[in-house]
C-alpha positions in Angstrom: -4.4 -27.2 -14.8 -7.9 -26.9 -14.1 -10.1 -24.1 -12.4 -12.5 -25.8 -10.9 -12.2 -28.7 -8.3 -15.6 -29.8 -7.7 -18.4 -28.6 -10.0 -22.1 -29.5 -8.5 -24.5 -28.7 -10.8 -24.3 -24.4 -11.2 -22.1 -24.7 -7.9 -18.1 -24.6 -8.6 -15.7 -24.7 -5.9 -12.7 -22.9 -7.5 -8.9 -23.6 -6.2 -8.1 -20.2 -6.4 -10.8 -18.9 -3.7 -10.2 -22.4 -1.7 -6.1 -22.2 -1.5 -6.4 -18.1 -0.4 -8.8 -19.1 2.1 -7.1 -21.6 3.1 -4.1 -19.4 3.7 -6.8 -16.9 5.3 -7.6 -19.8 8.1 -4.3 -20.6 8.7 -3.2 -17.1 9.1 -5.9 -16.1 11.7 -5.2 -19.2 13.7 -1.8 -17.6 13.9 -3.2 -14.3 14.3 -5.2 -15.3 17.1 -2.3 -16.8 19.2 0.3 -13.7 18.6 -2.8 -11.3 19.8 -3.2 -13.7 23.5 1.3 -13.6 23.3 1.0 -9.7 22.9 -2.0 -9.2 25.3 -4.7 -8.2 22.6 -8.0 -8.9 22.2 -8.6 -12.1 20.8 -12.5 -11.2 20.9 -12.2 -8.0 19.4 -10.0 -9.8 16.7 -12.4 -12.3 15.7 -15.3 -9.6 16.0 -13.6 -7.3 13.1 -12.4 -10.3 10.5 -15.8 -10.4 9.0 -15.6 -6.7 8.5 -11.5 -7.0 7.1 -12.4 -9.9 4.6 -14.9 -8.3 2.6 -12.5 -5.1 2.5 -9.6 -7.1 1.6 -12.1 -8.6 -1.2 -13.5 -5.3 -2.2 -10.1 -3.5 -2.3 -8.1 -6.3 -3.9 -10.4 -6.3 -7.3 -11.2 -2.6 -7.1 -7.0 -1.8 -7.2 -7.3 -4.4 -9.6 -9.4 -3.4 -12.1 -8.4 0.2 -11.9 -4.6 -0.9 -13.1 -5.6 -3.2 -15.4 -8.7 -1.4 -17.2 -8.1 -2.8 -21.0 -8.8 -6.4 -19.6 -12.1 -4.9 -18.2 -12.9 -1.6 -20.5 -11.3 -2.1 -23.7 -11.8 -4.1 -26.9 -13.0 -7.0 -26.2 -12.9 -6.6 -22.3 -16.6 -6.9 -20.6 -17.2 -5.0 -18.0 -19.2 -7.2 -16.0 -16.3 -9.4 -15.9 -14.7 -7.0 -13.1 -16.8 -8.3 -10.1 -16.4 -12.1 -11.0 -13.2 -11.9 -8.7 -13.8 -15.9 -8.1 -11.7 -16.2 -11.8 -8.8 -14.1 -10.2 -7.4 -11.1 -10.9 -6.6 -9.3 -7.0 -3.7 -6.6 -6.0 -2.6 -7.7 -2.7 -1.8 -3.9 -2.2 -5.2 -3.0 -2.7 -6.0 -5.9 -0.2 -4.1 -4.2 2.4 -5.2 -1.1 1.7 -9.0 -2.1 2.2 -7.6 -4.8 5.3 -5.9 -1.0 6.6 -8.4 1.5 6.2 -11.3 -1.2 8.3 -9.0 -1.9 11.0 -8.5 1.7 11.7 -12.2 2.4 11.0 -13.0 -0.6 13.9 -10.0 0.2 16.4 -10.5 4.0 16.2 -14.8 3.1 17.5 -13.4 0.3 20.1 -9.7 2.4 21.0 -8.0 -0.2 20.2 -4.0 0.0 18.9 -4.2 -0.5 15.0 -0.8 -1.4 14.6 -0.8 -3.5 17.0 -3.5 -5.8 15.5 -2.0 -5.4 12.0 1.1 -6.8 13.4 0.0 -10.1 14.4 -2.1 -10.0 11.1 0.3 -10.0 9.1 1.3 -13.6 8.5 -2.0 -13.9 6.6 -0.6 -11.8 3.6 1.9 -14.6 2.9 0.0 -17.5 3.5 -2.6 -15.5 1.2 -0.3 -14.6 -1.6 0.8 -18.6 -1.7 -2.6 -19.8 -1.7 -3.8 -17.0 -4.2 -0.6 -18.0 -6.6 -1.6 -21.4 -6.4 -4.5 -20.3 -7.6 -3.5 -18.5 -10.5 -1.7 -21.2 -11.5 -4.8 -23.4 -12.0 -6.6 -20.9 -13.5 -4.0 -20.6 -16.2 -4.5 -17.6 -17.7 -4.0 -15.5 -14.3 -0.2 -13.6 -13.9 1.1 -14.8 -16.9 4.9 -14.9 -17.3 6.7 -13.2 -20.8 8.0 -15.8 -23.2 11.6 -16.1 -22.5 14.8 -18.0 -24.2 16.1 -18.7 -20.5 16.8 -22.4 -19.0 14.2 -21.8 -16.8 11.3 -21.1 -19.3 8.4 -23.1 -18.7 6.2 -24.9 -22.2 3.0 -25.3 -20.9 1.9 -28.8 -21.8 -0.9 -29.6 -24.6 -4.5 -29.7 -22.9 -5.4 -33.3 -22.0 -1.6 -34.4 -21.5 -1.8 -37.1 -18.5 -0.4 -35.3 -15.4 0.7 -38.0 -12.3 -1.8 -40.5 -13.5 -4.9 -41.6 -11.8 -4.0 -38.8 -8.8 -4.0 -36.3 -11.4 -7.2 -37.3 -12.9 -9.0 -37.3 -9.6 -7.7 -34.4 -8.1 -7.6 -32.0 -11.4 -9.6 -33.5 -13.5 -9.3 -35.2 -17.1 -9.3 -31.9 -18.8 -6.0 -31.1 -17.5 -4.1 -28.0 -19.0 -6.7 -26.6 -20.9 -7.3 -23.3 -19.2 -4.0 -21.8 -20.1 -5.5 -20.2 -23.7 -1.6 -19.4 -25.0 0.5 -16.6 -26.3 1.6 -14.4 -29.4 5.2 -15.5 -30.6 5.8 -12.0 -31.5 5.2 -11.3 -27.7 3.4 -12.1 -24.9 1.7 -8.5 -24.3 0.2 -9.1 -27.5 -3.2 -10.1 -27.2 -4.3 -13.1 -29.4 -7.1 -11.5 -30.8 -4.1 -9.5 -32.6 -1.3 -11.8 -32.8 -0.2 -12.0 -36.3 2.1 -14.8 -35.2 2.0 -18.0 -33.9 0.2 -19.2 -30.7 2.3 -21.0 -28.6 2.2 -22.4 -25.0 6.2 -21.5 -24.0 8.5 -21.2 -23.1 7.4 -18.7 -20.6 8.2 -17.1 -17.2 6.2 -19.5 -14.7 5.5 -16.5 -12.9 3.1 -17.8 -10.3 5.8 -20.3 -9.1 8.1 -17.0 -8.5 4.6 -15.6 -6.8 4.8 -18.4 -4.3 8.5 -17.9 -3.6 7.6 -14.4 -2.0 4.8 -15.6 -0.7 7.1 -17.9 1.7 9.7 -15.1 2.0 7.1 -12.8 3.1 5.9 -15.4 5.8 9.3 -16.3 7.2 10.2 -12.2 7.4 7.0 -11.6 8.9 7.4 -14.7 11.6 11.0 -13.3 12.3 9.1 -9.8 13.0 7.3 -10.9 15.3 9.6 -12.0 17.2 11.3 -8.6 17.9 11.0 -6.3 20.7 9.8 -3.2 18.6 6.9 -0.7 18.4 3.7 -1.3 17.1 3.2 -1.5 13.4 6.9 -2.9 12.9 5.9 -6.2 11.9 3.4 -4.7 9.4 5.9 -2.4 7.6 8.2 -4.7 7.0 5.7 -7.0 5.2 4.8 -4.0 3.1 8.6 -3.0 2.6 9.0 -6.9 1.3 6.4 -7.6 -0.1 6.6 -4.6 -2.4 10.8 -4.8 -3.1 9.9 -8.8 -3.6 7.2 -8.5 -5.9 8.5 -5.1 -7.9 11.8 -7.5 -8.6 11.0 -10.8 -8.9 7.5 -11.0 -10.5 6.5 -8.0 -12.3 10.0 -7.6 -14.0 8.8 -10.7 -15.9 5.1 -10.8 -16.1 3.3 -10.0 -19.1 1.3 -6.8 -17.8 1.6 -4.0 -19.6 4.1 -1.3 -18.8 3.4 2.0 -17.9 6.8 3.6 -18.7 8.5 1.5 -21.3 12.3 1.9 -20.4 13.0 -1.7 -21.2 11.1 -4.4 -23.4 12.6 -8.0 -24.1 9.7 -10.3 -25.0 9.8 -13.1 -27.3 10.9 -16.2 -27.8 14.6 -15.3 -28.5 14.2 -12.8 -25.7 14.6 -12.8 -22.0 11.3 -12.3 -21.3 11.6 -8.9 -19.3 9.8 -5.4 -18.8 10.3 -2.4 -16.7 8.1 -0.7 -15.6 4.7 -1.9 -15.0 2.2 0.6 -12.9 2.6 -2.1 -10.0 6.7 -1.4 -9.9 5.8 2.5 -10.3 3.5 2.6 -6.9 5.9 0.1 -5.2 8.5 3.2 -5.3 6.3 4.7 -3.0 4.9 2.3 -1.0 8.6 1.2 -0.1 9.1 4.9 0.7 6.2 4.9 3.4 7.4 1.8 5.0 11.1 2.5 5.2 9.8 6.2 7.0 7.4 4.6 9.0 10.0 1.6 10.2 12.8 4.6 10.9 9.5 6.3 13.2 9.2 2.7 14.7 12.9 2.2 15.3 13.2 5.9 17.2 10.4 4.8 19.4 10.3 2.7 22.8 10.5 -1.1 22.4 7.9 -2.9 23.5 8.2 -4.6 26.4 8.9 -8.2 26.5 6.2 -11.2 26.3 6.6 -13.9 28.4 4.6 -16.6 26.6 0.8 -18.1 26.1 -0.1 -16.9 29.5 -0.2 -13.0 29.1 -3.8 -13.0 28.3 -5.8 -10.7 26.8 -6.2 -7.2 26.9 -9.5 -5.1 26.5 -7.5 -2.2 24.9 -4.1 -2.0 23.4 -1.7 1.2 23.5 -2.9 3.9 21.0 0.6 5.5 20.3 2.8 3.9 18.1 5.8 1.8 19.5 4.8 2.6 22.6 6.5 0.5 25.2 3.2 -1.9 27.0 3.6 -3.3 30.0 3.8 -7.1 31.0 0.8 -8.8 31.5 1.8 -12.0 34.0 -0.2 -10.6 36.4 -4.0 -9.4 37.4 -5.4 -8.7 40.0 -2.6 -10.4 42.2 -2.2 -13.6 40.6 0.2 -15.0 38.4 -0.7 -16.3 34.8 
């Protein structure tokens, strides 16, 4: 499609920073409410988002650019290119990792319960990774899928080709499909500069539409968390646990990064399009270790007590121990909420 949705003079509004904050806003609206269901601190909450978004930012194109150096370091790569994070390019691990390491920076100076907040966080990560897919999907060039003989390959279409009319033209411009720059027929993880092939636009794994898919997977499995009676830090692990299994099998199997440890290699256009294993599936292993050990600690702890609806009101401090059982919250001071 098209990168840009308004450009005004050296300003451009970008869809891919517009959708993921979009999903950002959405996501903290739902944030907020699950912190006044659970008795949080709907204050404190709003107080540390400032200090979570730029980490999120700052982690997501630092874990980035460290796994994918040659883009950034190598030939033809430009280094100053790795802070212009407004032309995509994020690890949504790296995200939460910066999102993680601020919380428990804030909640540790206010004694405040950091799973507890990450819990009722964590429907932002899906509505983020939809939004940030999205994105990439306008941008074109951004989580390209491996060419692929399957049914569902996708052929990009040739730039300018009309796309749903006068709507098309006035939401995505008349210089529709031109960002997507193609690939090598010998194989996508070719670069052009070296393809000795053809350029072609497809068929290819439309791996941002299988991006979006997890994206709404993670959502509804993080919604469903939250509505179990467990420990603090539950709902979080399991959108880690997901996220990572989901993404490890569904995306990076097929996307056109390069692999780390080369056990399997089918890319071209009489191939399936398919690669194991990228450095993304490599940490996953481990990630998915930590949360299915932290989700057993969880499950051994207290459940936490029940939550009787809009009225529980805030708390100034949440418990410090995780899956600590809290107590209910209908009443203060002798009156009932």
């Amino acid at each position: 499609m098209d990168p840009i949705l308004i450009q005004l003079g050296p300003l451009a509004i970008r869809w891919y920073g517009l959708l993921i904050a979009l999903g950002v806003l959405v996501g903290s609206g739902i944030a907020l409410r699950q912190a006044e269901r659970r008795g949080l601190d709907q204050e404190k909450l709003l107080d540390m988002a400032v200090w979570l978004v730029i980490a999120g930012i700052v982690g997501a194109r630092l874990v980035y650019v460290l796994t994918s150096p040659s883009a950034f370091f190598g030939p033809g790569g430009n280094p100053l290119d790795a802070v212009k994070v407004w032309e995509g390019g994020i690890s949504i691990h790296g995200g939460v990792l910066g999102i993680v390491l601020a919380t428990w920076w804030y909640c540790r100076a206010h004694k405040l319960d950091m799973w507890a907040y990450l819990d009722v966080m964590s429907p932002i990560a899906g509505l983020g990774i939809i939004g940030g897919r999205i994105g990439n999907f306008m941008n074109g060039t951004d989580t390209g899928g491996r060419l692929t003989n399957w049914p569902i390959g996708f052929t990009w279409p040739e730039p300018g080709t009309q796309t749903l009319g006068a709507f098309g033209r006035a939401v995505f411009g008349r210089d529709l499909w031109s960002a997507f720059p193609g690939v090598c027929s010998d194989g996508s993880y070719i670069p052009i500069w070296q393809c000795t092939g053809e350029i072609v636009r497809g068929p290819v794994h439309l791996t941002q539409l299988y991006g979006v898919i997890i994206g709404v997977l993670v959502l509804l499995i993080t919604l469903w968390a939250l509505r179990q009676r467990r420990g603090s830090g539950f709902v979080f692990w399991q959108m880690v646990l997901w996220y990572s299994v989901l993404r490890s099998v569904l995306e990076e199997t097929f996307r056109d990064n390069p692999l780390s440890l080369n056990l399997v290699l089918a890319d071209g256009l009489d191939k399936a399009g398919v690669g194991l294993f990228t450095m993304t599936q490599l940490a996953s292993v481990v990630i998915i270790a930590v949360a299915v050990y932290m989700l057993i600690r969880i499950g051994r702890a207290p459940a936490r007590a029940p939550v009787t609806g809009p009225g529980a009101g805030p708390s100034r401090s949440g418990s410090r121990q995780v899956g600590r059982a809290t107590a209910p919250t209908e009443k203060r001071k002798g009156k009932s909420r």
